[in-house]
TORVEX-523503 format. One record per atom (N, C-alpha, C): atom name; chain; residue in one letter; x, z, y; residue number from 0. Coordinates in nm, 2 decimals. Layout:
// residues N
 atom chain res      X      Z      Y   n
   CA     A   A      X      Z      Y NUM
...
***
This chain:
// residues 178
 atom chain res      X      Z      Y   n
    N     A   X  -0.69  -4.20  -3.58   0
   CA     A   X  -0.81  -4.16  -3.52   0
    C     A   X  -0.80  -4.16  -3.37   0
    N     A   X  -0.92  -4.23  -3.26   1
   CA     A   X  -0.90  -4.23  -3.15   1
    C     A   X  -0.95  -4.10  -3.09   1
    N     A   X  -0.89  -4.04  -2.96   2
   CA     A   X  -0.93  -3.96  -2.93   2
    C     A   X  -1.01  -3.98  -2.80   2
    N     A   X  -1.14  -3.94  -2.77   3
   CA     A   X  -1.23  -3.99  -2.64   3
    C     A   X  -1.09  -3.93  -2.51   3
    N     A   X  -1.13  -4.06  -2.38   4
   CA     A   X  -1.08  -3.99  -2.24   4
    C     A   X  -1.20  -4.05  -2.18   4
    N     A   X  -1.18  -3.93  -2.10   5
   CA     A   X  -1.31  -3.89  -2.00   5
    C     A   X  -1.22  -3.87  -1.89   5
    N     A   X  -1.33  -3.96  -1.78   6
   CA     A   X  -1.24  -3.95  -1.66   6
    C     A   X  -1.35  -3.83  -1.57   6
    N     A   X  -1.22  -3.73  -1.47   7
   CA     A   X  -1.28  -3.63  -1.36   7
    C     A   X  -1.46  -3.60  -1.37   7
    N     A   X  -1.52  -3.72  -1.31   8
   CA     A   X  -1.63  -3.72  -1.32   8
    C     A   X  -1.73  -3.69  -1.44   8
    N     A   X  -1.71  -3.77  -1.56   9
   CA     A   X  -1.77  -3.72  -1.66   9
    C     A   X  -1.72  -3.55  -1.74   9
    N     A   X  -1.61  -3.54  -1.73  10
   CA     A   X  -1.57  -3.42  -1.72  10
    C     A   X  -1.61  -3.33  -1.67  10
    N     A   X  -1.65  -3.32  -1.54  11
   CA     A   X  -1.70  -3.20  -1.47  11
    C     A   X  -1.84  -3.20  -1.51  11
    N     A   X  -1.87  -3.29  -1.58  12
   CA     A   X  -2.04  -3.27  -1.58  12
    C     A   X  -2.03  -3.17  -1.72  12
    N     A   X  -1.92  -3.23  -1.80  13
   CA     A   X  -1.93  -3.12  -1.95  13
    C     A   X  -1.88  -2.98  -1.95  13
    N     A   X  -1.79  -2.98  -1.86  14
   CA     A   X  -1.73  -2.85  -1.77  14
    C     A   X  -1.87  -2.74  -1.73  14
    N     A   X  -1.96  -2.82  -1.66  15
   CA     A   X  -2.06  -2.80  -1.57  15
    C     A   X  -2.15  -2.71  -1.66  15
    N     A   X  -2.16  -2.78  -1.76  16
   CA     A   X  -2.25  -2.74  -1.93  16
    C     A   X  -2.21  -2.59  -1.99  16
    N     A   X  -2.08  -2.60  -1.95  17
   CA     A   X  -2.03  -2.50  -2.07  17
    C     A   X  -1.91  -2.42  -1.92  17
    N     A   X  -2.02  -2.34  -1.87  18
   CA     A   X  -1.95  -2.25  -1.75  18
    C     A   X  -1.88  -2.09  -1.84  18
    N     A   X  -1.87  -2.08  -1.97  19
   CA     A   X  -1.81  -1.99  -2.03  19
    C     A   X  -1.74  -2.03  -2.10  19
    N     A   X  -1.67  -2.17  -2.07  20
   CA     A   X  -1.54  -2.19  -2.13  20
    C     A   X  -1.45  -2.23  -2.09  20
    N     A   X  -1.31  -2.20  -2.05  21
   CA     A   X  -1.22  -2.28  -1.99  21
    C     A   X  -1.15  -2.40  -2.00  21
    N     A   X  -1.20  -2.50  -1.97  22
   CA     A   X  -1.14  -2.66  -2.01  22
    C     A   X  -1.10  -2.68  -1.91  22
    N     A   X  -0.99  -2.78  -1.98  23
   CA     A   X  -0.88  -2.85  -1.87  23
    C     A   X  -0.90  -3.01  -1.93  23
    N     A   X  -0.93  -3.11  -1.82  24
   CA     A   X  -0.91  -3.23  -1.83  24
    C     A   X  -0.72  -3.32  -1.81  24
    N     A   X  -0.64  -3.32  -1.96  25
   CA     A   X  -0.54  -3.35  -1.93  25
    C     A   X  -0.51  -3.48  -2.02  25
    N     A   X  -0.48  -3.62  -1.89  26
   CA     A   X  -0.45  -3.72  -1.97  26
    C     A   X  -0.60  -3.75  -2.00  26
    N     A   X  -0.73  -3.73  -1.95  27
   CA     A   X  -0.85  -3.78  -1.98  27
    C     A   X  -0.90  -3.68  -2.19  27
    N     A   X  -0.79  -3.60  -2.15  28
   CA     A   X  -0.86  -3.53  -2.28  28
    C     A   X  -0.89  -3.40  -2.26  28
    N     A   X  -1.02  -3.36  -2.31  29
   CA     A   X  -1.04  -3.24  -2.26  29
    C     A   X  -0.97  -3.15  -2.38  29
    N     A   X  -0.92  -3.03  -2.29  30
   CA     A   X  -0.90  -2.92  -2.40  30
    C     A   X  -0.90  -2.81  -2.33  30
    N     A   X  -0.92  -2.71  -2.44  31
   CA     A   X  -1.00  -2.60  -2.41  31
    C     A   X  -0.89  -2.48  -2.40  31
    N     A   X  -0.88  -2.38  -2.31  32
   CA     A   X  -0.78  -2.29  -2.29  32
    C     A   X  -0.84  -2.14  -2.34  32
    N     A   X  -0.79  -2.10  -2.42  33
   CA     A   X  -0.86  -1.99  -2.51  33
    C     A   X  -0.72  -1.87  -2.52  33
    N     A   X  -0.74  -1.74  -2.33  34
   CA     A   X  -0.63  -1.70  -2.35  34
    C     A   X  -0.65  -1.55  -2.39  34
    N     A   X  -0.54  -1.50  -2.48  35
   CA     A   X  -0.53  -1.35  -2.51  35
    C     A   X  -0.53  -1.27  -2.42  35
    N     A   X  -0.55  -1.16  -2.49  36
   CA     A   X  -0.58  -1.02  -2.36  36
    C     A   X  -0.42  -1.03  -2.29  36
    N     A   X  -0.35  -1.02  -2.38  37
   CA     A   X  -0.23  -1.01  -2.30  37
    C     A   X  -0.19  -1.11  -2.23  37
    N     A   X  -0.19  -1.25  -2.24  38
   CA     A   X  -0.21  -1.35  -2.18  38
    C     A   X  -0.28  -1.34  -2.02  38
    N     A   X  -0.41  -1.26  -2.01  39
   CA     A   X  -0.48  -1.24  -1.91  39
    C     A   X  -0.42  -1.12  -1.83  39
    N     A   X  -0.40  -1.01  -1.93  40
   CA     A   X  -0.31  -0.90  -1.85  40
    C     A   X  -0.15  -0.95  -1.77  40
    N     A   X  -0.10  -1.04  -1.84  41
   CA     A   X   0.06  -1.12  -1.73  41
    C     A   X  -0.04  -1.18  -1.64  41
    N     A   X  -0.13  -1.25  -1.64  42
   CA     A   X  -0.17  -1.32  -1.54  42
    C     A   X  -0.19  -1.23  -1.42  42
    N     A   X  -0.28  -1.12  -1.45  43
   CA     A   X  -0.33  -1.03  -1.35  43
    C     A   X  -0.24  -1.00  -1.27  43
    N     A   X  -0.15  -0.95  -1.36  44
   CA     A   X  -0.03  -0.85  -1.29  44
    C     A   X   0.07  -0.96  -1.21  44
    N     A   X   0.09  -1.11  -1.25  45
   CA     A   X   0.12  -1.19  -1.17  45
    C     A   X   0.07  -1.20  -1.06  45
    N     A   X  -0.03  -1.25  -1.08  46
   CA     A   X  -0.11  -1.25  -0.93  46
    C     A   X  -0.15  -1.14  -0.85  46
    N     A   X  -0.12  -1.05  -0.90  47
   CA     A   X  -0.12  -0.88  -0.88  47
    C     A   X  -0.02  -0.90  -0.73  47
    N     A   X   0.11  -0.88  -0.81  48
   CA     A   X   0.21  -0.86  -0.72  48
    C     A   X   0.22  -1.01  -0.61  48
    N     A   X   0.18  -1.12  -0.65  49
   CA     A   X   0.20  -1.21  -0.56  49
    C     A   X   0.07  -1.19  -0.42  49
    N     A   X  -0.04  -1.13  -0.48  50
   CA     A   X  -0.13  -1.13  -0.32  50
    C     A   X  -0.08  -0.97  -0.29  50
    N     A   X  -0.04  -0.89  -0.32  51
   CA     A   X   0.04  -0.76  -0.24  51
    C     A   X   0.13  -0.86  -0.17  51
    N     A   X   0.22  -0.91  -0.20  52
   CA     A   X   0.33  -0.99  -0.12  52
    C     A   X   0.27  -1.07   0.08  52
    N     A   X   0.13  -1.12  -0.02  53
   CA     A   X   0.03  -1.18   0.07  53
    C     A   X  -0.07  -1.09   0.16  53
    N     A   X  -0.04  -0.94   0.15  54
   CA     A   X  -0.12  -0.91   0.24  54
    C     A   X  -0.01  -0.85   0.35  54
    N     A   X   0.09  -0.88   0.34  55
   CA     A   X   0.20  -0.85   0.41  55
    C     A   X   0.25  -0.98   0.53  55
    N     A   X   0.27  -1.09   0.39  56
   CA     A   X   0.32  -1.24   0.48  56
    C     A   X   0.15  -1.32   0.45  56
    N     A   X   0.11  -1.35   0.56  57
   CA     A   X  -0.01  -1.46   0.54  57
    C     A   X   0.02  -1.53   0.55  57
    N     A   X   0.04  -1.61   0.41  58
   CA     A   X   0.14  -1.76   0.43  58
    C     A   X   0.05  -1.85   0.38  58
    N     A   X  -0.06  -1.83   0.27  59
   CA     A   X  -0.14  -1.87   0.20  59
    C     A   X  -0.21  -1.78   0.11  59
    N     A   X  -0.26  -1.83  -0.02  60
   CA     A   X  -0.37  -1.78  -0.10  60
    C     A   X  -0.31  -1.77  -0.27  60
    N     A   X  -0.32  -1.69  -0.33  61
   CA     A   X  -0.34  -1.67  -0.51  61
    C     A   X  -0.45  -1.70  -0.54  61
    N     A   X  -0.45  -1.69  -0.70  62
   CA     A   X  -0.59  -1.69  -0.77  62
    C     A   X  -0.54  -1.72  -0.88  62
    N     A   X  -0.69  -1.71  -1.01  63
   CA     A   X  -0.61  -1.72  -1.18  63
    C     A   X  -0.73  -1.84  -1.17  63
    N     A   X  -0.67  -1.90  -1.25  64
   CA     A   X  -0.76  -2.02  -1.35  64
    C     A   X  -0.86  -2.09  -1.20  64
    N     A   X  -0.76  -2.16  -1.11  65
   CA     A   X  -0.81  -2.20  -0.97  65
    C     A   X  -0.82  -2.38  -1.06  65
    N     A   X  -0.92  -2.40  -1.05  66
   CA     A   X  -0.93  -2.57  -1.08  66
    C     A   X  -0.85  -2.65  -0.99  66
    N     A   X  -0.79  -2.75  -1.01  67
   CA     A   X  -0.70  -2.84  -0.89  67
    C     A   X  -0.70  -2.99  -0.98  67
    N     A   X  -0.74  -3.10  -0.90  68
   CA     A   X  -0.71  -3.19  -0.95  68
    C     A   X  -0.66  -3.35  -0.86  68
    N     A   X  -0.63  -3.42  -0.94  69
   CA     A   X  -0.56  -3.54  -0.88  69
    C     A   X  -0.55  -3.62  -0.95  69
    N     A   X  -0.62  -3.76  -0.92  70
   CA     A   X  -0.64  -3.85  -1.01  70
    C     A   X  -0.74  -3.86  -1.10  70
    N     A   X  -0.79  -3.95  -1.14  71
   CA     A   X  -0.88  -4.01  -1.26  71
    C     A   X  -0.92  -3.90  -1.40  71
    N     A   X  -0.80  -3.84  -1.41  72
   CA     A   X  -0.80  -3.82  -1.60  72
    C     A   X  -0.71  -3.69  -1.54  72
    N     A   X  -0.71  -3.60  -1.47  73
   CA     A   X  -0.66  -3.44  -1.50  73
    C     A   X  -0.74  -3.36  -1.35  73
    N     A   X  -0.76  -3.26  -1.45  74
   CA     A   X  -0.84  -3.16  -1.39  74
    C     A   X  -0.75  -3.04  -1.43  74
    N     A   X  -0.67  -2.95  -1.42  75
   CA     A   X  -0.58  -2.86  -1.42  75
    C     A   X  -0.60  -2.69  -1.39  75
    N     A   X  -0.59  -2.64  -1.45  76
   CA     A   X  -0.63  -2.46  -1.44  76
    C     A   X  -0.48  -2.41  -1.45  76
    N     A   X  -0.42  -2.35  -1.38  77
   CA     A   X  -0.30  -2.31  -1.42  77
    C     A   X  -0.33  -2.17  -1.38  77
    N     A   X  -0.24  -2.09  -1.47  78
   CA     A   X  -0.28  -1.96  -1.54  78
    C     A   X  -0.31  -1.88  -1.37  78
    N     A   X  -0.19  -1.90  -1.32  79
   CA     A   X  -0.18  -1.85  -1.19  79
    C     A   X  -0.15  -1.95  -1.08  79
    N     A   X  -0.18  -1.99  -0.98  80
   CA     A   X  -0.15  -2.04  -0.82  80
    C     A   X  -0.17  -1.97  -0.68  80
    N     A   X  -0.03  -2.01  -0.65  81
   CA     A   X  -0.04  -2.01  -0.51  81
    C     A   X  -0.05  -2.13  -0.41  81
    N     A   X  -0.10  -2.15  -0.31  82
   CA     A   X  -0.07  -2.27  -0.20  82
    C     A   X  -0.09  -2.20  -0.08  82
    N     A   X   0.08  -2.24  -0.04  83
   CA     A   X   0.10  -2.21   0.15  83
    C     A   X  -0.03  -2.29   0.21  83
    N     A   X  -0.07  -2.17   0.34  84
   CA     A   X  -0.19  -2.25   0.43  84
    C     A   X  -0.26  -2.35   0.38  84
    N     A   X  -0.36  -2.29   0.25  85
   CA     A   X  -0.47  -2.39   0.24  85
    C     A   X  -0.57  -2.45   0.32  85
    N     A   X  -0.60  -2.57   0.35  86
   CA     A   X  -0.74  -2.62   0.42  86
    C     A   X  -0.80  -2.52   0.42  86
    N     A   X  -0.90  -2.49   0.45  87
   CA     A   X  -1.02  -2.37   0.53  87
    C     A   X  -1.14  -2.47   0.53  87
    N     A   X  -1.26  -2.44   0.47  88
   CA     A   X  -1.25  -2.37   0.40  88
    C     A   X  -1.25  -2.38   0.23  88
    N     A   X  -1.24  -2.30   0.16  89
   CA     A   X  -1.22  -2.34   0.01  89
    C     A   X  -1.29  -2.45  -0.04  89
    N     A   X  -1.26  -2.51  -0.11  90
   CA     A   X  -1.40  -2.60  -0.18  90
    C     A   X  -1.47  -2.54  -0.31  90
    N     A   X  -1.57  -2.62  -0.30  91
   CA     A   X  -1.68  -2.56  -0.40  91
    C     A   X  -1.61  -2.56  -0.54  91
    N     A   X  -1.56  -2.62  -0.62  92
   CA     A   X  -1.54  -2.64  -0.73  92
    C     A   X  -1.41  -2.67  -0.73  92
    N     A   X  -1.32  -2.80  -0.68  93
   CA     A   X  -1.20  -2.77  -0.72  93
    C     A   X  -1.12  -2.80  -0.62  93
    N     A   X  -0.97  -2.74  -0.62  94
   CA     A   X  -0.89  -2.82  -0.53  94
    C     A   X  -0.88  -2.95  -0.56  94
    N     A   X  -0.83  -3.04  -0.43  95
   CA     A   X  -0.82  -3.17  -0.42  95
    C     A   X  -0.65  -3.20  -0.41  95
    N     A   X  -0.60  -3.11  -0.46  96
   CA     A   X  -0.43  -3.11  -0.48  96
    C     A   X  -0.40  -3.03  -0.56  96
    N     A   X  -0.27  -3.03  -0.60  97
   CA     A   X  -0.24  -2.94  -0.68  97
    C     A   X  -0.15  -2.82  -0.61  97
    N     A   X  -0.13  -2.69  -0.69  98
   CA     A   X  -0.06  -2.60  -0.59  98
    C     A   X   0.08  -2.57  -0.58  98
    N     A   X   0.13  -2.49  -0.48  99
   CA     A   X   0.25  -2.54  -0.47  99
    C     A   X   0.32  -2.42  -0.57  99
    N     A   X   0.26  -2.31  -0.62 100
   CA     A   X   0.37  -2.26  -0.73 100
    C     A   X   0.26  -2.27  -0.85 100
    N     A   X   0.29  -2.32  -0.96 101
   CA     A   X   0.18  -2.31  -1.07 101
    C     A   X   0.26  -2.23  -1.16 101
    N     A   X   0.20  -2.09  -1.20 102
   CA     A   X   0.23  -2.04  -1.35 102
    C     A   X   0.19  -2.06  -1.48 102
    N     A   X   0.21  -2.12  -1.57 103
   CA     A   X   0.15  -2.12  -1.70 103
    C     A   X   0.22  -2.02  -1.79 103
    N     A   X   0.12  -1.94  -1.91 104
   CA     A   X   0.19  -1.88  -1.99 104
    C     A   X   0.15  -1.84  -2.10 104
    N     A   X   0.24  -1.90  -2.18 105
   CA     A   X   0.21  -1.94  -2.33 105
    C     A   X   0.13  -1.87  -2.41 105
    N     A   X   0.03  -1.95  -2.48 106
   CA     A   X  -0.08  -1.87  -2.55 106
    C     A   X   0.01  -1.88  -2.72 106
    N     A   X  -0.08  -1.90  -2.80 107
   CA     A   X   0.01  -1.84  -2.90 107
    C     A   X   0.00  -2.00  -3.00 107
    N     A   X  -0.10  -2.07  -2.94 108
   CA     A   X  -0.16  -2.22  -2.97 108
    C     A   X  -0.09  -2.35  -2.90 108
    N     A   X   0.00  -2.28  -2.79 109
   CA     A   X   0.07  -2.35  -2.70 109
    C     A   X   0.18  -2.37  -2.73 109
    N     A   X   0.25  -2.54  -2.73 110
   CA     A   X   0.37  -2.56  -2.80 110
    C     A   X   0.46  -2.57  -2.65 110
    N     A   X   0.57  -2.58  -2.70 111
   CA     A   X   0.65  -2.55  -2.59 111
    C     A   X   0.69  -2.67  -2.51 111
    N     A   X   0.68  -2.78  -2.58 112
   CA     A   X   0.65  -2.90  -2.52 112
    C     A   X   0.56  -2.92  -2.44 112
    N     A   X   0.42  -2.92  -2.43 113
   CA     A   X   0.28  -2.88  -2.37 113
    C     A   X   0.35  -2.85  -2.31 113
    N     A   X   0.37  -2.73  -2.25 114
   CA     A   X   0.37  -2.63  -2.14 114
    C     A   X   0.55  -2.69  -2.07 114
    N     A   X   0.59  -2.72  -2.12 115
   CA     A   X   0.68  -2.87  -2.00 115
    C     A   X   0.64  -2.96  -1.94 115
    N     A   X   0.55  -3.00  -2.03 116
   CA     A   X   0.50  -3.17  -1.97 116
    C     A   X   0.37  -3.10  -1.88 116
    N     A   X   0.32  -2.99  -1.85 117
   CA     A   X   0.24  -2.90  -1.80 117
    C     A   X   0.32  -2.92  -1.64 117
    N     A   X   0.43  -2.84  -1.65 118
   CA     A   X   0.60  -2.85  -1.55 118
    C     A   X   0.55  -2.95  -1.47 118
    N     A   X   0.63  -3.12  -1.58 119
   CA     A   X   0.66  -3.19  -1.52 119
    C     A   X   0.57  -3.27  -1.44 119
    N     A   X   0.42  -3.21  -1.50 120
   CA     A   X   0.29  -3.30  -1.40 120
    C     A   X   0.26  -3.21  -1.30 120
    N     A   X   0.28  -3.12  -1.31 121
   CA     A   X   0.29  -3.02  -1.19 121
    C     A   X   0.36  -3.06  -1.08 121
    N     A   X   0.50  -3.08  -1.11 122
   CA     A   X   0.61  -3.11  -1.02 122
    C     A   X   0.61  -3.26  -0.93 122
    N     A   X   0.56  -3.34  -1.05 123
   CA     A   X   0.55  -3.48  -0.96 123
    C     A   X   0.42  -3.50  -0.95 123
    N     A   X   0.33  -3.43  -0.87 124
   CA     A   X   0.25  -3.40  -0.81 124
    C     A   X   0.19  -3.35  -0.74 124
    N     A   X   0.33  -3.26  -0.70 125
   CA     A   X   0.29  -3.15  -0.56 125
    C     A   X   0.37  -3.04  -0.57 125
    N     A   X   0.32  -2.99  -0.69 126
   CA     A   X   0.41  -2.81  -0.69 126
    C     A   X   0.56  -2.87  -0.63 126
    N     A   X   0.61  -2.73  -0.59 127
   CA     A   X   0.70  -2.73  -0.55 127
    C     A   X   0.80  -2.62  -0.64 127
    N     A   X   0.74  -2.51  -0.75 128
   CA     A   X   0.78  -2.45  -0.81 128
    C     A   X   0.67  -2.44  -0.92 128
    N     A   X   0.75  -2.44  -1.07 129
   CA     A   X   0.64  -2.38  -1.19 129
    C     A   X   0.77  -2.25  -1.26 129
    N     A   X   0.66  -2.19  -1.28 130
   CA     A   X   0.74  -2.10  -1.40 130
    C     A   X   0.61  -2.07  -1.55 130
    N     A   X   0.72  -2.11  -1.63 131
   CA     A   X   0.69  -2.11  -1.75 131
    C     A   X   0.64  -1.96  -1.77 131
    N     A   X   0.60  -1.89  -1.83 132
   CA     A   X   0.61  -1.74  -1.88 132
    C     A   X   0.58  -1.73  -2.07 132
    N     A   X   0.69  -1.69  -2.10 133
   CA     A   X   0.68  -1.68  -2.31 133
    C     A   X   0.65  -1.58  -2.36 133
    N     A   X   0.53  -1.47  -2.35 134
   CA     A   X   0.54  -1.39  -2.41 134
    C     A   X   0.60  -1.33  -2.48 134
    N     A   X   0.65  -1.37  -2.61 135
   CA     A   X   0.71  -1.37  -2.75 135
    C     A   X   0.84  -1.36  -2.73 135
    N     A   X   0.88  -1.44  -2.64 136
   CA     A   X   1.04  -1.41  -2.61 136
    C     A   X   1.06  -1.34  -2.50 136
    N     A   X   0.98  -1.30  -2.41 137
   CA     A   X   1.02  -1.23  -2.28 137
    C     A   X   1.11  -1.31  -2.22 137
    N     A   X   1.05  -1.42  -2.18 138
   CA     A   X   1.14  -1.54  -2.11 138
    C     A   X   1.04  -1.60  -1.98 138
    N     A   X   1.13  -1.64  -1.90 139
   CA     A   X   1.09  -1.70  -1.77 139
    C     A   X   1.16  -1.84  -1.76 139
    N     A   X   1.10  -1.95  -1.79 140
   CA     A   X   1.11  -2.12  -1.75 140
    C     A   X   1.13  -2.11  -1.58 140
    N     A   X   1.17  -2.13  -1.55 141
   CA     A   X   1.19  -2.15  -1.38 141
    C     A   X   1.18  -2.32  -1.32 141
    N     A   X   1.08  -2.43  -1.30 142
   CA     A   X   1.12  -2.50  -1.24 142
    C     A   X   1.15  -2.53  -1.12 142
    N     A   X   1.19  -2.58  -1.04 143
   CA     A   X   1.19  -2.66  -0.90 143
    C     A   X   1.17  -2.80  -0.86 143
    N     A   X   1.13  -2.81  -0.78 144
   CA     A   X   1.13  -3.02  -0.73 144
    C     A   X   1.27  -3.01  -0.67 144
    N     A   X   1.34  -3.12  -0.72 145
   CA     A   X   1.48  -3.12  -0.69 145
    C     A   X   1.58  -3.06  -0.75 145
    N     A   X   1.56  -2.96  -0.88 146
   CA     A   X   1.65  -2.86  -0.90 146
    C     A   X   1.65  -2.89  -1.04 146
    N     A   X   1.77  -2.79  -1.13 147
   CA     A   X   1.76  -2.80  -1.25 147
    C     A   X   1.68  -2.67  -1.25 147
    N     A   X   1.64  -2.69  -1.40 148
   CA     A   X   1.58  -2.50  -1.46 148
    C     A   X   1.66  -2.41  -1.50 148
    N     A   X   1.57  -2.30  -1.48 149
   CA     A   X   1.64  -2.18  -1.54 149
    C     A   X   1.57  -2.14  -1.61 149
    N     A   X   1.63  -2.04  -1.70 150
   CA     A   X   1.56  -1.91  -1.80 150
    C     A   X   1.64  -1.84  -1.76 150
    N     A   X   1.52  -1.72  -1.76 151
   CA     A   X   1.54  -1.58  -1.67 151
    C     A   X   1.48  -1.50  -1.78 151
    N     A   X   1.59  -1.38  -1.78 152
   CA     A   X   1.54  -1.28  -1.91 152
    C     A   X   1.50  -1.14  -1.88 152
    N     A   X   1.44  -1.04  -1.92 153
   CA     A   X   1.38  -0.95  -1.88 153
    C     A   X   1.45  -0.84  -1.75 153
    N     A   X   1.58  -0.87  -1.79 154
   CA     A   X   1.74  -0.82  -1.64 154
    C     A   X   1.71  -0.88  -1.55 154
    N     A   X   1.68  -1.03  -1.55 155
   CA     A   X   1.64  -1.10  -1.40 155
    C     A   X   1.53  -1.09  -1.32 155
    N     A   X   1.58  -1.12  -1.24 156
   CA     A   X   1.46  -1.12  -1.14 156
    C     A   X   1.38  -1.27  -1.09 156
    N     A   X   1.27  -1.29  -1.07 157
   CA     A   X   1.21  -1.41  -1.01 157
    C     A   X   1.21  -1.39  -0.84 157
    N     A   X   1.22  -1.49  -0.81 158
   CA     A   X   1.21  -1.50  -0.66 158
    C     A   X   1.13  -1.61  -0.61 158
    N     A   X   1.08  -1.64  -0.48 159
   CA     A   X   0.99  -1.73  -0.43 159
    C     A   X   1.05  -1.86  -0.42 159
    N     A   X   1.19  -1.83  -0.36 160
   CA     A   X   1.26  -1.96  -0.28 160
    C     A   X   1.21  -1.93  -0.14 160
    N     A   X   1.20  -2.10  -0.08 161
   CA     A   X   1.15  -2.10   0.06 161
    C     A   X   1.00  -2.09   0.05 161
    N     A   X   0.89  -2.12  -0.08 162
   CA     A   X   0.80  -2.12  -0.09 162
    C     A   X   0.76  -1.97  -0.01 162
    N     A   X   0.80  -1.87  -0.09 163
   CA     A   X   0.76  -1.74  -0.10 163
    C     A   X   0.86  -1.62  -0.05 163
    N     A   X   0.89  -1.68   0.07 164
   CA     A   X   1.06  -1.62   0.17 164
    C     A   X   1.06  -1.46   0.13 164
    N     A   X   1.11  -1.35   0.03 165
   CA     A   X   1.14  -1.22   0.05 165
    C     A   X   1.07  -1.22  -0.09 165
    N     A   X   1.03  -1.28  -0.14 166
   CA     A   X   0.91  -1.23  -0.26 166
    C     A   X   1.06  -1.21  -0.37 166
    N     A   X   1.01  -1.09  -0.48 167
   CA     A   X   1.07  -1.10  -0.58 167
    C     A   X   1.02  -1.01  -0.66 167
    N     A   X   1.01  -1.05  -0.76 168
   CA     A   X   0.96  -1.00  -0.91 168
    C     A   X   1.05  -0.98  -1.03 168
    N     A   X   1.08  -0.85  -1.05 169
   CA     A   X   1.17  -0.85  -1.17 169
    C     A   X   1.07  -0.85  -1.30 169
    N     A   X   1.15  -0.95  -1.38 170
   CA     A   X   1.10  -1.06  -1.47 170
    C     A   X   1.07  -0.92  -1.60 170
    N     A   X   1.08  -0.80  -1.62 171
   CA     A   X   1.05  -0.73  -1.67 171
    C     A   X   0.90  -0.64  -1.66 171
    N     A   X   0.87  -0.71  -1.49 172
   CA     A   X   0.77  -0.60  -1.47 172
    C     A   X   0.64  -0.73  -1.54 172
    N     A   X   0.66  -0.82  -1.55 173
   CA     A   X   0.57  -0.95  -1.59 173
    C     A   X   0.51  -0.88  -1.73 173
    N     A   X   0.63  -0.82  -1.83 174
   CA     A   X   0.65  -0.80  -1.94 174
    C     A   X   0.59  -0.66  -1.97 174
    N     A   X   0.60  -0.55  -1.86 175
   CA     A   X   0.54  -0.44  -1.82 175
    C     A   X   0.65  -0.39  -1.90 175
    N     A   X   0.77  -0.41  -1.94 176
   CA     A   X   0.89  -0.31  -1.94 176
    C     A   X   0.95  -0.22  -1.87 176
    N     A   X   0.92  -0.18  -1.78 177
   CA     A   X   0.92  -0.08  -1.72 177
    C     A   X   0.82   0.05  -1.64 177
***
């Protein structure tokens, strides 16, 4: 069975149709992001502590479910982003790059593969950092450009790197264990 790809443009128009649903155009295939409360509650609190971080250092901007795309066939929502000193001012609809930390975090429909090859288009495309987030296991994927990965367990802590100079999040408060 073939599956339709739709390039950017025709995609935003079915996007445009259905403004109460979250699609992502990936590889010219649309699919649909359908996240749990708790899914949405790590997000918050991700992004939570990363714009506290940001009203401290103005280095750039957060947000959840920020559209970002590049190329023909992907339009991309990542659960959480940040980007050092964005252009000014925002655009209407989507970024025209992708951002430089993307978090994704696993829904319960999400194979663990996905959400690598999520990583690795992320990375050879701009990000400079992804982290994975696994509910179910209380695990943190760590990627970098140039670096190997980590997993980081509810003891560790996450840090920015150079992206995010002083930032750090222990990988338990994601989990709300403490």
């Amino acid at each position: 069975m073939l599956t339709q790809k739709y390039s950017v443009k025709e995609f935003e128009k079915i996007a445009e149709q259905q403004p109460d649903r979250l699609l992502e155009l990936i590889h010219g295939e649309i699919v649909e992001k359908v996240p749990t409360p708790e899914h949405s509650m790590m997000a918050g609190w991700i992004v939570t502590f990363i714009n506290m971080y940001l009203l401290e250092n103005k280095i750039g901007i957060a947000g959840v479910e920020g559209r970002h795309q590049i190329g023909s066939d992907n339009s991309r929502l990542p659960d959480v982003y940040f980007k050092a000193n964005p252009n000014r001012p925002l655009p209407p609809k989507s970024f025209p790059y992708m951002p430089d930390l993307a978090v994704e975090i696993k829904s319960p429909d999400d194979s663990y593969t996905l959400l690598r090859d999520k990583a690795a288009y992320y990375l050879q495309n701009g990000a400079q950092i992804v982290w994975l987030i696994y509910p179910e296991k209380q695990l943190v994927e760590v990627y970098r450009q140039n670096s190997d990965s980590a997993l980081l367990t509810i003891d560790d802590t996450l840090d920015g790197g150079n992206l995010l100079p002083g930032f750090t999040l222990p990988v338990r408060r994601i989990f709300q264990q403490e």
